[in-house]
Each structure stands twice: as structure tokens, then as C-alpha cells.
Backbone as CSV, one residue per row, in Angstrom:
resi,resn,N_x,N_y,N_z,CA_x,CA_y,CA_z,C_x,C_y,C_z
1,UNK,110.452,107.472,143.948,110.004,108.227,142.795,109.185,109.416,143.301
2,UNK,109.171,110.715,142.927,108.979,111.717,143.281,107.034,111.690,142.139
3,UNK,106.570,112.740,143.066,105.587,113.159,141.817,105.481,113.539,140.284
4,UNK,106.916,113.713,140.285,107.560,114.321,138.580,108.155,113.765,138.001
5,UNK,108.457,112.467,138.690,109.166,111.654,137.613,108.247,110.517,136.657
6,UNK,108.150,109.969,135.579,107.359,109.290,134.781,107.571,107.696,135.350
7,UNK,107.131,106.593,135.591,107.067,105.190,135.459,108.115,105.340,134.509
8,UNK,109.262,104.471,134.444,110.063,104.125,133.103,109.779,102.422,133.228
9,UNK,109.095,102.004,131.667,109.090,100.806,131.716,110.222,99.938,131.691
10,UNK,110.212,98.551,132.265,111.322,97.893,131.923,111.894,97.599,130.295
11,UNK,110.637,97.507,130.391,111.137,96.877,128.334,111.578,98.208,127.645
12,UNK,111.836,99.360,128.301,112.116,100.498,127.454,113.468,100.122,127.103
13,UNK,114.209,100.517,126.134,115.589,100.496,125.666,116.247,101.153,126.097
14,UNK,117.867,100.958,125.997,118.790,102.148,126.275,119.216,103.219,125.385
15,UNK,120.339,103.490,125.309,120.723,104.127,124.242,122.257,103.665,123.905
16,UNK,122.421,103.838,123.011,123.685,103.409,121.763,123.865,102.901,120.908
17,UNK,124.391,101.841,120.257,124.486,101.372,119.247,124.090,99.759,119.647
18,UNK,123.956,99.479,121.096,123.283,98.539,121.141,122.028,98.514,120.866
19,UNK,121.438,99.512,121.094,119.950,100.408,120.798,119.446,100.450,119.745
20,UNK,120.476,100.891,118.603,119.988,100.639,117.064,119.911,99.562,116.761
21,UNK,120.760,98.671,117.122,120.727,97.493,115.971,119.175,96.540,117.021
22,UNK,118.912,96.528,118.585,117.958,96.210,119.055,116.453,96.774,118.109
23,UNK,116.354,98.264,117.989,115.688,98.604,116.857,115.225,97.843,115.335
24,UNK,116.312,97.734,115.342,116.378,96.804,114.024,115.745,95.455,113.973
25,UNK,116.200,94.796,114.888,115.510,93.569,115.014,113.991,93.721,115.239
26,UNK,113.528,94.588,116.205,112.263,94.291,116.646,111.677,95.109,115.349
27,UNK,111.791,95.669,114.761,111.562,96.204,113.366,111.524,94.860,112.261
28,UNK,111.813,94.295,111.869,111.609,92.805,111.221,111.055,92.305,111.661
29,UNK,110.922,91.883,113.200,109.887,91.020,113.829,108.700,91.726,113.919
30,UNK,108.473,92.918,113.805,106.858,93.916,113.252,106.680,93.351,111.860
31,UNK,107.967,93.748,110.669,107.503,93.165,109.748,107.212,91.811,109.304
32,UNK,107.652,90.956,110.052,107.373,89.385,109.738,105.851,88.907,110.539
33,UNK,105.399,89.766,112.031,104.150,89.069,112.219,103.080,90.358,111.362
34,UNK,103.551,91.562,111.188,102.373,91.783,109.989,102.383,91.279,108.706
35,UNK,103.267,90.398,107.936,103.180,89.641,106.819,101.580,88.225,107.348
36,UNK,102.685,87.954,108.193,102.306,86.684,109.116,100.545,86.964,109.518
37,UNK,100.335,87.657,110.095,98.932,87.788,110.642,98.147,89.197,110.306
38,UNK,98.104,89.879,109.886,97.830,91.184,108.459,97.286,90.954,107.325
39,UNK,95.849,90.236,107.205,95.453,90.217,105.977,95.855,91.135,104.837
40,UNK,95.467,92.568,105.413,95.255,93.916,104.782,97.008,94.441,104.063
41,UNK,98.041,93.769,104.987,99.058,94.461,104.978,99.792,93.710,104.119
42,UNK,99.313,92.289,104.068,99.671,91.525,102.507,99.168,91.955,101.185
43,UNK,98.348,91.932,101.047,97.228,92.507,100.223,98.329,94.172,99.816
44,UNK,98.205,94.739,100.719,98.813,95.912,99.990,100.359,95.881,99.561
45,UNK,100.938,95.116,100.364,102.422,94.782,100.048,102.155,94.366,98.916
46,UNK,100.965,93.434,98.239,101.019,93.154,96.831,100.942,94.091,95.659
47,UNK,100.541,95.064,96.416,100.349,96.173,95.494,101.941,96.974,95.082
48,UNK,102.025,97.043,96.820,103.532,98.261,96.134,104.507,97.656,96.032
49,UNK,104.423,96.523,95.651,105.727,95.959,95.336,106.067,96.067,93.861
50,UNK,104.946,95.653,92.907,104.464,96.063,91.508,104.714,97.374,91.219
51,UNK,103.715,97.659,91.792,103.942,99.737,92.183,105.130,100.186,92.239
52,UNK,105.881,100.189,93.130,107.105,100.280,93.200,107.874,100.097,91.605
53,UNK,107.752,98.965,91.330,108.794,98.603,90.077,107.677,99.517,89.182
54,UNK,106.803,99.580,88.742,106.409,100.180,87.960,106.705,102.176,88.065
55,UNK,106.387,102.059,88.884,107.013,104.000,89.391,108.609,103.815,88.744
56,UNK,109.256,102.957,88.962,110.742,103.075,88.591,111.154,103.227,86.910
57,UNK,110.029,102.566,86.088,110.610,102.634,84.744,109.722,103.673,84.796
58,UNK,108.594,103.993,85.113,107.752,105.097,84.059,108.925,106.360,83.594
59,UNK,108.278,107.180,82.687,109.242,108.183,81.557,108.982,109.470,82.248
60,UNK,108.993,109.485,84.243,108.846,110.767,84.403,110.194,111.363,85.724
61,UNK,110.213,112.042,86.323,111.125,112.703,87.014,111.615,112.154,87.756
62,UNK,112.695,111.912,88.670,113.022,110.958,89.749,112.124,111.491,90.817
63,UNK,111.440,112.860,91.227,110.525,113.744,92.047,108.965,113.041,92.576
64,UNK,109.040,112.439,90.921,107.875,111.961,90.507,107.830,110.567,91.234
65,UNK,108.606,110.113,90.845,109.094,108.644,91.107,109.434,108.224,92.463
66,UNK,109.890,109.062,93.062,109.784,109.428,94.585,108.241,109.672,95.088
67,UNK,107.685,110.787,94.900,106.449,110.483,95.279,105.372,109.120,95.053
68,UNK,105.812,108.930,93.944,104.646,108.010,93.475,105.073,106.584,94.243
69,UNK,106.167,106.212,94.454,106.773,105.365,95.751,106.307,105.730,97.339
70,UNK,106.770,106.640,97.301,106.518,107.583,98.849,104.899,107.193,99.349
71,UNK,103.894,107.574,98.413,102.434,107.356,98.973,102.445,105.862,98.694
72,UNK,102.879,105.117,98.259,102.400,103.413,98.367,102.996,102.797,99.705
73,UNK,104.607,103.531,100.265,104.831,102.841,101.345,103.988,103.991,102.795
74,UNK,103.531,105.219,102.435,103.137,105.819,103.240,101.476,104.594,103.473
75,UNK,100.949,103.964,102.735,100.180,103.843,102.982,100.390,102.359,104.101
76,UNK,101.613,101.644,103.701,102.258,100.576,104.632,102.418,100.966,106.143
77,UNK,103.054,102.389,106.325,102.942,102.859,106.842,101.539,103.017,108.029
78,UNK,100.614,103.538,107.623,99.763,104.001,108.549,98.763,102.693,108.526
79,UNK,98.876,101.442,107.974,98.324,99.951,107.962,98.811,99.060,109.058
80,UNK,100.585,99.758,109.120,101.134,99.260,110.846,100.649,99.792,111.554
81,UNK,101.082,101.285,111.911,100.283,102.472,112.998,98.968,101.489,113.119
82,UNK,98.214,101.389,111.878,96.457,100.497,112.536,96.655,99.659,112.826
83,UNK,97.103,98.793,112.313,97.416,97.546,113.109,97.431,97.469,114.766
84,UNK,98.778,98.393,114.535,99.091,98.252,116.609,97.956,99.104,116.916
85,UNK,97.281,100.038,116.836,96.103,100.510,117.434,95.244,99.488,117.222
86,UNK,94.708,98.443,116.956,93.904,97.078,116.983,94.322,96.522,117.857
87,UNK,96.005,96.276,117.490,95.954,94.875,118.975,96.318,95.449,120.213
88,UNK,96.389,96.816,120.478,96.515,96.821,121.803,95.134,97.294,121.998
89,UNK,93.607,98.098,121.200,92.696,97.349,121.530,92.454,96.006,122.114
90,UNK,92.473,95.474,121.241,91.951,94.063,121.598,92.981,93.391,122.802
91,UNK,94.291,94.171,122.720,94.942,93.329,124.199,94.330,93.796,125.824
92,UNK,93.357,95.048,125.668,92.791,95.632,126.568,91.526,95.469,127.088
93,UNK,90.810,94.889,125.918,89.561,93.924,125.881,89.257,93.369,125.128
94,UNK,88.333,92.581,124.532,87.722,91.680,123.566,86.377,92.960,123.766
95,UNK,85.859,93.190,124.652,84.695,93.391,124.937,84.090,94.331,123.730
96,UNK,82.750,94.413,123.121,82.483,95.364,122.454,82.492,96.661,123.091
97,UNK,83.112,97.746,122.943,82.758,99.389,123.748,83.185,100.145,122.984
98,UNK,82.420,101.276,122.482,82.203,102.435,121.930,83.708,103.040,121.487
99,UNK,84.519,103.580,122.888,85.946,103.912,122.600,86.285,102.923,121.627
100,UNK,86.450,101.612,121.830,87.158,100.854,121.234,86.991,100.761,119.447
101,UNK,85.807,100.779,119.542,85.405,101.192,117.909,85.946,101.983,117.313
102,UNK,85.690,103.406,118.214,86.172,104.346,117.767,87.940,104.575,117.524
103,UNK,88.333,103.869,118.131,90.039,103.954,118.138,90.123,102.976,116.563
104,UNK,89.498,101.988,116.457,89.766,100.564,115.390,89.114,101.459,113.959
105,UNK,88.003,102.626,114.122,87.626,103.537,113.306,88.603,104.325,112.600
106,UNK,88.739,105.200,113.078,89.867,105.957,113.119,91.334,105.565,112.547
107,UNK,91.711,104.035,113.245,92.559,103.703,112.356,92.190,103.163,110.733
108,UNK,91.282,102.671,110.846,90.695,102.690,109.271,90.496,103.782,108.596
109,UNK,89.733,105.051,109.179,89.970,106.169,108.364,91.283,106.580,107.970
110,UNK,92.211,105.866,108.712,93.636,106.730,108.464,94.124,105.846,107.477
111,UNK,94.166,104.791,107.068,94.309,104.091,105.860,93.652,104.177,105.098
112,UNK,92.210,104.873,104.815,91.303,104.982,103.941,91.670,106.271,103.051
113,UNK,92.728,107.458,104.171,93.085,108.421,103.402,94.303,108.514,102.670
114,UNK,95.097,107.416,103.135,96.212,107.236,102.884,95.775,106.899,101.509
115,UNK,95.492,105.849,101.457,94.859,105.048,100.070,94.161,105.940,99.168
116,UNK,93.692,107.200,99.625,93.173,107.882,98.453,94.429,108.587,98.444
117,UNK,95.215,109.641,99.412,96.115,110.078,98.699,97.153,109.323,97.626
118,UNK,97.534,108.306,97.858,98.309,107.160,97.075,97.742,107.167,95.800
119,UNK,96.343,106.975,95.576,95.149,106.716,93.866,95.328,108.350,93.562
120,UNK,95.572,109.095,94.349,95.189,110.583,93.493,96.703,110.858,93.217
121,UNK,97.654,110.790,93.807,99.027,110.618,93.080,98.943,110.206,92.055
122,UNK,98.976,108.737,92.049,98.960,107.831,90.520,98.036,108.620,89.759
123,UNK,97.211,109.215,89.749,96.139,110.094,88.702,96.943,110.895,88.182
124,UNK,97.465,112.252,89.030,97.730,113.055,88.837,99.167,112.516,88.235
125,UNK,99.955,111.983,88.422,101.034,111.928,87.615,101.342,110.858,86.162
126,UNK,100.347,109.806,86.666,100.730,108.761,85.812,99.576,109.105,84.563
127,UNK,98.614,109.545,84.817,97.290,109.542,83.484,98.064,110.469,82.685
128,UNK,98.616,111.982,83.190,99.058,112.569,82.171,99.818,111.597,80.700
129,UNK,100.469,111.015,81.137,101.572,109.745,80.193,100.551,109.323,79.475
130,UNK,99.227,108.943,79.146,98.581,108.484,78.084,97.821,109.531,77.637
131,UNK,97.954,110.686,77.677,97.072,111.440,76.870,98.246,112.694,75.983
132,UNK,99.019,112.354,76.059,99.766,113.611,75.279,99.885,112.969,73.925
């Protein structure tokens, strides 16, 4: 290996269509141990699942209905992203240290904004419907 070439890990994948459907799997097995061990990520799955069906009948645009879907799984979204920034914290130490906070921080702020963009959607589109 030269100075310019990168470490390629073993567990990296190949490419083709053996590749996608490998994708796939380890994609279910993310979603089954964050059901599985994800307080937070149950908890919100309880939400947009409701959410979801409810965005689908409301009396407004499919645009609408798209967004107002879009920020409930965006917020699923960046609850995995935190997630794996936790456990490969914690697979790196237990120890209390400053970085480490700050990384487990950070991923909470990033679900904290998610979650408001998601509530200011539902404001902005769904309150209009009871006041006209």
C-alpha cells in the first residue's frame, strides 16, 4: 500500500446487485435492533405512524401531505444518524470525556431540531384547517 491509498475495510461491500439486496438486509437489521433497543425511536415510530395516516386523509394538497409525512420520517431519520453516533461512542469508551458528550450532544440537538421542524410543519399547515 502506497501513501495514497486509503485502508479498505474488510466488511466494506462490493458492488452490484449483490450489493443492493446486502443493503437491504443490513437495513432491516438497523431497523429491527432500533425497534429492539431505541427507547426514543419507538416512542417516535408511535407517533408517525398515526401521523402518517392522519397527513393522508387531511383535506389538503398531496405537497402538503408529502411534507407533513416527510418531517415525521425526517425526524426517524436523524434518531438513527443519533443513535449510531451513541453506540460507536460508547463502543470507543464507556469512559466519561468531554468529546464524547459533545458528539451524544449534538446528536440530540439534531433530533431536537428535527422535532421542531416536524411541530412547525404540523402548525403551519394543519391549524390553518380549523380556523377558516
Amino acid at each position: 500500500m502506497t501513501d495514497n491509498e486509503q485502508p479498505i475495510s474488510q466488511f466494506k461491500s462490493k458492488s452490484g446487485v449483490k450489493r443492493i439486496f446486502g443493503a437491504f438486509f443490513y437495513s432491516i437489521d438497523g431497523f429491527k435492533s432500533a425497534w429492539k433497543t431505541e427507547y426514543a425511536f419507538r416512542q417516535e415510530m408511535m407517533l408517525v405512524i398515526p401521523g402518517s395516516l392522519v397527513a393522508l386523509i387531511l383535506p389538503v394538497t398531496a405537497f402538503q401531505k408529502l411534507i407533513l409525512i416527510g418531517v415525521l420520517v425526517l425526524v426517524l431519520i436523524i434518531e438513527l444518524l443519533n443513535s449510531a453516533i451513541e453506540a460507536v461512542v460508547d463502543r470507543v469508551s464507556l469512559e466519561r470525556n468531554p468529546l464524547s458528550k459533545n458528539a451524544k450532544d449534538f446528536g440530540s440537538a439534531a433530533v431536537f431540531l428535527a422535532m421542531s421542524l416536524a411541530i412547525a410543519a404540523w402548525v403551519v399547515i394543519v391549524l390553518p384547517l380549523f380556523w377558516r
